[in-house]
TIVEXMAR-784790 format. One record per residue (C-alpha): x, y, z. Coordinates in steps of 0.1 Angstrom, whole numbers. Layout:
// TIVEXMAR-784790
site u X, v Y, w Z
...
//
This chain:
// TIVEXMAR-784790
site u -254, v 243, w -722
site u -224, v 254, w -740
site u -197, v 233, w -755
site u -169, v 243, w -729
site u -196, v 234, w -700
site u -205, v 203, w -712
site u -169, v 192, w -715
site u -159, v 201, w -678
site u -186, v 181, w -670
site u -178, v 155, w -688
site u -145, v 159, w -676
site u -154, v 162, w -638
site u -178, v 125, w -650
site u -144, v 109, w -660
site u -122, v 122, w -632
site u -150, v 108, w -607
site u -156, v 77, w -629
site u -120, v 72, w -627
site u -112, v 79, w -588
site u -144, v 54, w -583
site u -123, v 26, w -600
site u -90, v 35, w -586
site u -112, v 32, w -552
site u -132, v 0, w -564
site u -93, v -21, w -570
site u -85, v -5, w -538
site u -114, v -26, w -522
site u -109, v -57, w -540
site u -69, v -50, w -529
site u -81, v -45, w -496
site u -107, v -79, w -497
site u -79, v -96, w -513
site u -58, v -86, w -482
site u -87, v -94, w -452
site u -90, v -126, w -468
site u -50, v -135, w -464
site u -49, v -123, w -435
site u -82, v -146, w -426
site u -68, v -178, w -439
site u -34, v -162, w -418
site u -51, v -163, w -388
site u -76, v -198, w -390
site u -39, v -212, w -402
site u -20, v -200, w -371
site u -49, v -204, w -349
site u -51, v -247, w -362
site u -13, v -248, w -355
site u -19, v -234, w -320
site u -47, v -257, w -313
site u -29, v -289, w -330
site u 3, v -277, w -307
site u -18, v -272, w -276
site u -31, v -313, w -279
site u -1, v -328, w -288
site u 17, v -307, w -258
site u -9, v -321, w -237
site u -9, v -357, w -252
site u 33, v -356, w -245
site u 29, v -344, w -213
site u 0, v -372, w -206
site u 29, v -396, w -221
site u 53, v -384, w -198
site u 31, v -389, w -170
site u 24, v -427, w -176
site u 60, v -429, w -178
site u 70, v -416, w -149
site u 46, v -439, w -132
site u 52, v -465, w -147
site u 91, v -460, w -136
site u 82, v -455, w -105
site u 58, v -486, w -104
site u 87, v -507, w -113
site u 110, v -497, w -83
site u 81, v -502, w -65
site u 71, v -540, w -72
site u 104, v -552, w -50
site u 84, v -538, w -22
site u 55, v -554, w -24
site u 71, v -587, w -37
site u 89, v -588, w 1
site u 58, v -579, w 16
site u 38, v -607, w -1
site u 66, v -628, w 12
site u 63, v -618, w 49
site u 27, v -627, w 50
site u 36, v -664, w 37
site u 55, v -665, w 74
site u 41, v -634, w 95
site u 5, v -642, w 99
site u -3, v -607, w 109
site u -41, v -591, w 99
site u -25, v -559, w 95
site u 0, v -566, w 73
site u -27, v -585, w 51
site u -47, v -554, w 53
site u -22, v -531, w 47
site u -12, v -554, w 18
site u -43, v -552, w -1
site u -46, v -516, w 6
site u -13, v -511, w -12
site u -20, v -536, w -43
site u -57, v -516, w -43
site u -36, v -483, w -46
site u -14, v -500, w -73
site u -44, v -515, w -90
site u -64, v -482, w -95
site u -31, v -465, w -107
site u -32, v -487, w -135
site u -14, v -520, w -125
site u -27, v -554, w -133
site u -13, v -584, w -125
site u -6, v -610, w -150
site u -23, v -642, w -141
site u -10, v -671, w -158
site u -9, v -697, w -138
site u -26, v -734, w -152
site u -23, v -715, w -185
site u -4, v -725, w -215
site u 35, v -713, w -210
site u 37, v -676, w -230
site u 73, v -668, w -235
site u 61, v -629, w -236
site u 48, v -630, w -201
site u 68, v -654, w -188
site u 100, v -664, w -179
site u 105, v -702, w -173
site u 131, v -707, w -147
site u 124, v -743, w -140
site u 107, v -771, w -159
site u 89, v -799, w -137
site u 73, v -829, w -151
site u 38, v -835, w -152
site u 6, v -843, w -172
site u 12, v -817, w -195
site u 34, v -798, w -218
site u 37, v -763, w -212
site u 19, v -755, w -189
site u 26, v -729, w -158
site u 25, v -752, w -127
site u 40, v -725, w -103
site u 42, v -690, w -103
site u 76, v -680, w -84
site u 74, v -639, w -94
site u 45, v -624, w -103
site u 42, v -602, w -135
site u 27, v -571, w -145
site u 9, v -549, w -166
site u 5, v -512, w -170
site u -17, v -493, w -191
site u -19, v -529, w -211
site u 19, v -526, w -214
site u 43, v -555, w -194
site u 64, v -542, w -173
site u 76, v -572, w -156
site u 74, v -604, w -167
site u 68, v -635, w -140
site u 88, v -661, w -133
site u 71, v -696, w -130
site u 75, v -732, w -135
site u 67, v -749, w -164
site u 54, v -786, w -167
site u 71, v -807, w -192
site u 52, v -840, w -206
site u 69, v -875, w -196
site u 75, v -901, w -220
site u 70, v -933, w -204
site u 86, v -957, w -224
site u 70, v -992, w -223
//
């Protein structure tokens, strides 16, 4: 081969030589960029998810809420209906009583029951204070309380027993 041959070649090895790097940054460029774009996507993709559940927790929240609102206008109801079964001895109205508390029950309410228990100023409110045997205790129970989802949302209103001194 002659010299002029041997340098074109030469020449053509370094012109390919160099497009093959210009392409070889290209890819890594190009990697670089897929990768980004990657870590883009799995980023935006955890945001979505994280904004789906707490949109769905909020709306959960907002449920409760409104049920529980609506629980609380309810409870006059059924106060004044477990007052006319003390003087309307009707079965109906006892049965559509317990239907109703059954309905309230599996929505979530719970009554408090308190009564011969130590006086709790958190679930009670003492309207009257009686004497008897012992202090503090909750002799009557004149308006029931109530729970929801382990929340009070009403407290009762009882009598509370208040110890005598007997001076001798």
């Amino acid at each position: 081969m002659t010299d002029i041959k041997k340098i074109k070649t030469e020449q053509k090895k370094a012109e390919v030589l160099s497009e093959v790097q210009k392409l070889n940054q290209e890819i890594v460029l190009l990697k670089q960029q897929v990768e980004e774009n990657k870590n883009k996507y799995l980023r935006a993709l955890a945001d979505y998810q994280n904004l789906e559940k707490r949109v769905g927790e909020e709306r959960f929240e907002l449920m409760k809420m409104a049920n529980k609102n609506l629980l609380v206008r309810i409870l006059p109801f059924l106060d004044n209906l477990e007052k006319a079964e003390v003087f309307v001895r009707d079965p109906g109205l006892k049965i559509s009583k317990e239907h109703f508390l059954q309905i309230l029950k599996e929505t979530g309410l719970e009554e408090i029951n308190i009564l011969n228990k130590d006086f709790d100023p958190v679930l009670a409110e003492a309207v009257d204070m009686i004497p008897g045997k012992e202090d503090n205790k909750v002799v009557e129970v004149l308006r029931k309380g109530y729970k929801f989802e382990d929340k009070i949302i009403r407290v009762a209103q009882v009598k509370v027993s208040k110890k005598l001194i007997v001076k001798s």
